[in-house]
N, CA, C and O of each residue as an XYZ file, in Angstrom:
276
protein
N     104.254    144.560     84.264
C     103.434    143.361     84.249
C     103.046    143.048     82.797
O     102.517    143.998     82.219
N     103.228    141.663     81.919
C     102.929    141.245     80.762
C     101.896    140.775     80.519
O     102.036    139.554     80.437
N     100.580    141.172     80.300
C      99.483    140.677     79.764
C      99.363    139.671     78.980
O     100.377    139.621     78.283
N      98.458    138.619     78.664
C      98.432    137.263     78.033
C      97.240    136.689     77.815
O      96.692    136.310     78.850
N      96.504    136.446     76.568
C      95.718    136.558     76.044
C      95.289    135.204     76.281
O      96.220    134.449     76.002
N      94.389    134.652     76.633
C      94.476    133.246     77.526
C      92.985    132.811     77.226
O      92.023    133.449     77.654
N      92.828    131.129     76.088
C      91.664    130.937     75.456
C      91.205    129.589     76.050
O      91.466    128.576     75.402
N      90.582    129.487     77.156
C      89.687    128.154     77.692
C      89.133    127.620     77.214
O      87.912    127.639     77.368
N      89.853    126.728     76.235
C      88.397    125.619     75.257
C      88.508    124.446     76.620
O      87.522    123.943     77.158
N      89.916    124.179     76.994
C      89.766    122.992     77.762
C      88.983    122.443     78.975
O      88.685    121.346     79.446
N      88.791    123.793     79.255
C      88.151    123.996     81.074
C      86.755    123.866     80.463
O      85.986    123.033     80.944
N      86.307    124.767     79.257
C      84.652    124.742     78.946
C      84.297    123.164     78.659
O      83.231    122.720     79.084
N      85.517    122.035     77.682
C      84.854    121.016     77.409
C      85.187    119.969     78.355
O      85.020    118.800     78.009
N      85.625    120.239     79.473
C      85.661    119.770     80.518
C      84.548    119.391     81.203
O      84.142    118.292     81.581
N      83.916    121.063     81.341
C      82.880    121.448     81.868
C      81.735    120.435     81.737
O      81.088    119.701     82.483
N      81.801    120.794     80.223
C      80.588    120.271     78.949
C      80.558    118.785     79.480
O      79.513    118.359     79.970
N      81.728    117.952     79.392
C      81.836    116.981     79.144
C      82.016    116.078     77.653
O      81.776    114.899     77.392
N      82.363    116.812     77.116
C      82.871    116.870     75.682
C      84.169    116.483     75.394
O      84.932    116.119     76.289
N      84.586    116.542     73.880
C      85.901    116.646     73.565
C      85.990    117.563     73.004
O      85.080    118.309     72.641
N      87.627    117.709     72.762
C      88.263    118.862     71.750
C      87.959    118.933     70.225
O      87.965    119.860     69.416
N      87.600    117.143     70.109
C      87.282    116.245     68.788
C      85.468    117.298     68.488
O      85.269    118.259     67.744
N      84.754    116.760     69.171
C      83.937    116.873     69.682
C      83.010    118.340     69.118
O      82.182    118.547     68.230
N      83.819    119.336     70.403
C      83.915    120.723     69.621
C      83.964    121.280     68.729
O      83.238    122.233     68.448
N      85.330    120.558     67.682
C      85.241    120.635     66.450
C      84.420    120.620     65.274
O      84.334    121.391     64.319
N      83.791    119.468     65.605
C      82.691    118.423     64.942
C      81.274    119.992     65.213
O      80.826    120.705     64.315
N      80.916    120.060     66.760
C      80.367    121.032     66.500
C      80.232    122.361     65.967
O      79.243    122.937     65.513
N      81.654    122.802     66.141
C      81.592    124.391     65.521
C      82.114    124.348     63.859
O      81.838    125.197     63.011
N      82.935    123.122     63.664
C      82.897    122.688     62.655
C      83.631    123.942     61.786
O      83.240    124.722     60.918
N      85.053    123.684     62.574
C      86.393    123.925     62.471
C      87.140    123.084     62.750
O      86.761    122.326     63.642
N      88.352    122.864     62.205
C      89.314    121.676     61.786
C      89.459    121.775     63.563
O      89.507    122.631     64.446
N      89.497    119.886     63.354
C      90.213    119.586     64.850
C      91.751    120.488     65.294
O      91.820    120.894     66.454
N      92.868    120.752     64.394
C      93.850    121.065     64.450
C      93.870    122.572     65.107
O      94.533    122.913     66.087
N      93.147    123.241     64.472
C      92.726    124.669     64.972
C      92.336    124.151     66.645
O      93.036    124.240     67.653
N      91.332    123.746     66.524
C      90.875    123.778     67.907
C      91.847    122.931     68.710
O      91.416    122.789     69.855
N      92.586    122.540     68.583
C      93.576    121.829     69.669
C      94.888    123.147     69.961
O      95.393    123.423     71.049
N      95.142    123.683     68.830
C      96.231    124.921     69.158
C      94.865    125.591     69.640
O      94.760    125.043     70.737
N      94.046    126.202     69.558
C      93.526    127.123     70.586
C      93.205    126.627     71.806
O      93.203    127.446     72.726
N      92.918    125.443     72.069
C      92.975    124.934     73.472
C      94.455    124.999     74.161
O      94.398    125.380     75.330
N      95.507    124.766     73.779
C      96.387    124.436     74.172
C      97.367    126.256     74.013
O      98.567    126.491     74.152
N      96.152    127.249     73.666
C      97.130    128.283     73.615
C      98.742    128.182     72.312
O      99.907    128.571     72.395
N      98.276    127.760     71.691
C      99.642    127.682     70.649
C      99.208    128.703     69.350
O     100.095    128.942     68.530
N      98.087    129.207     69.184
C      97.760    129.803     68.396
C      98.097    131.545     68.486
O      97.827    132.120     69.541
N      98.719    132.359     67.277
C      99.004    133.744     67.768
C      97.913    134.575     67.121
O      97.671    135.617     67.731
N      97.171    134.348     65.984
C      96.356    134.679     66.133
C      95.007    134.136     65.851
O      94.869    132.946     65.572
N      93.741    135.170     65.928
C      92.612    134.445     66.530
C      91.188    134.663     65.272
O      91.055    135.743     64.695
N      90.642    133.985     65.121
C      89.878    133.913     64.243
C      88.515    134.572     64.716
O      87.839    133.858     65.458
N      87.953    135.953     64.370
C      86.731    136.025     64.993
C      86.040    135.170     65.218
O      85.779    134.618     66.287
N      85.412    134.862     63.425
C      84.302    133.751     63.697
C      84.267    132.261     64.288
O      83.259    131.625     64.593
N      85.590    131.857     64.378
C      86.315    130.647     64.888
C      85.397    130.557     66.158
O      84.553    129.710     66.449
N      85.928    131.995     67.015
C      85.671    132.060     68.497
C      83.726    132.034     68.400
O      83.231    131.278     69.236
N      82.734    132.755     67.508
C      81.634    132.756     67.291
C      81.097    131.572     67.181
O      80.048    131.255     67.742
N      82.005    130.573     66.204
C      81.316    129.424     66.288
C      81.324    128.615     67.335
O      80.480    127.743     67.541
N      82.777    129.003     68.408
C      82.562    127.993     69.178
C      81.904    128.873     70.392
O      82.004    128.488     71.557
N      81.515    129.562     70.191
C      80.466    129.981     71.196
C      79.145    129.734     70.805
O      78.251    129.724     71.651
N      78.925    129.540     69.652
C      77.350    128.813     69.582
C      77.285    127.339     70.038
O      76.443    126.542     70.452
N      78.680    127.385     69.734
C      77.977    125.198     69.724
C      78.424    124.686     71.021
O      78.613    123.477     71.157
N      78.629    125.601     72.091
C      78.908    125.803     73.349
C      77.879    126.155     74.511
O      77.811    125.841     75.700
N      76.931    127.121     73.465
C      75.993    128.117     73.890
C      76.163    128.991     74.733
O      75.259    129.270     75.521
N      77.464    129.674     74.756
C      78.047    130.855     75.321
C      77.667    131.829     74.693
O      77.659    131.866     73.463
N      77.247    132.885     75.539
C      76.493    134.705     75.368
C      77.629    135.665     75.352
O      77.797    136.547     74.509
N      78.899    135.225     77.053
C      79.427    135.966     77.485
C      80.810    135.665     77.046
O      81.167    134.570     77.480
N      81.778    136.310     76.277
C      83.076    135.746     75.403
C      83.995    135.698     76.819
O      84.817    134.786     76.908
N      83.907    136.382     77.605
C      84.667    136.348     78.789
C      84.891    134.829     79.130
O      86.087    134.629     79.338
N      84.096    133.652     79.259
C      84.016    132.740     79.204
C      84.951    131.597     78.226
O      85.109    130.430     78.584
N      85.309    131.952     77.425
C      86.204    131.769     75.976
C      87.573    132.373     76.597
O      88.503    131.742     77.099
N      87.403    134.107     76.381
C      88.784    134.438     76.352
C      88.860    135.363     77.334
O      88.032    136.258     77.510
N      90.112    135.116     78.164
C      90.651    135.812     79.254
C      92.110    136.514     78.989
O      92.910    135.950     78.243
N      92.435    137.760     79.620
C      93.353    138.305     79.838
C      93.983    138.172     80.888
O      93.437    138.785     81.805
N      95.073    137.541     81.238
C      96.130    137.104     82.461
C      96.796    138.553     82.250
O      97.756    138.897     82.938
């Protein structure tokens, strides 16, 4: 079985009611970044990337962010 490192910006600003634009603006990281991490195109991952967008999200629990398939 292949494990897969699997990053929900889309489902959270869904959630939110936000954009990807949006997100950006808040965590205030390039739109471009945050569209490959929504879209999973990114190989690797920026700690603080994921920190910021868990503040400007107001996420505690990273599980929420990032999942393992």
């Amino acid at each position: 079985m292949e494990r897969k490192v699997e990053i929900r910006l889309k489902q959270l600003v869904d959630d939110r009611g936000i954009s990807l634009r949006e997100l950006a603006r808040l965590s205030d990281i390039e739109p471009s970044i945050v569209n490959k991490l929504a879209n999973n195109k990114r190989e690797k991952i920026y700690l603080p990337h994921i920190e910021r967008i868990a503040d400007a999200l107001d996420i505690d629990d990273i599980s929420e962010i990032i999942r393992l398939k």
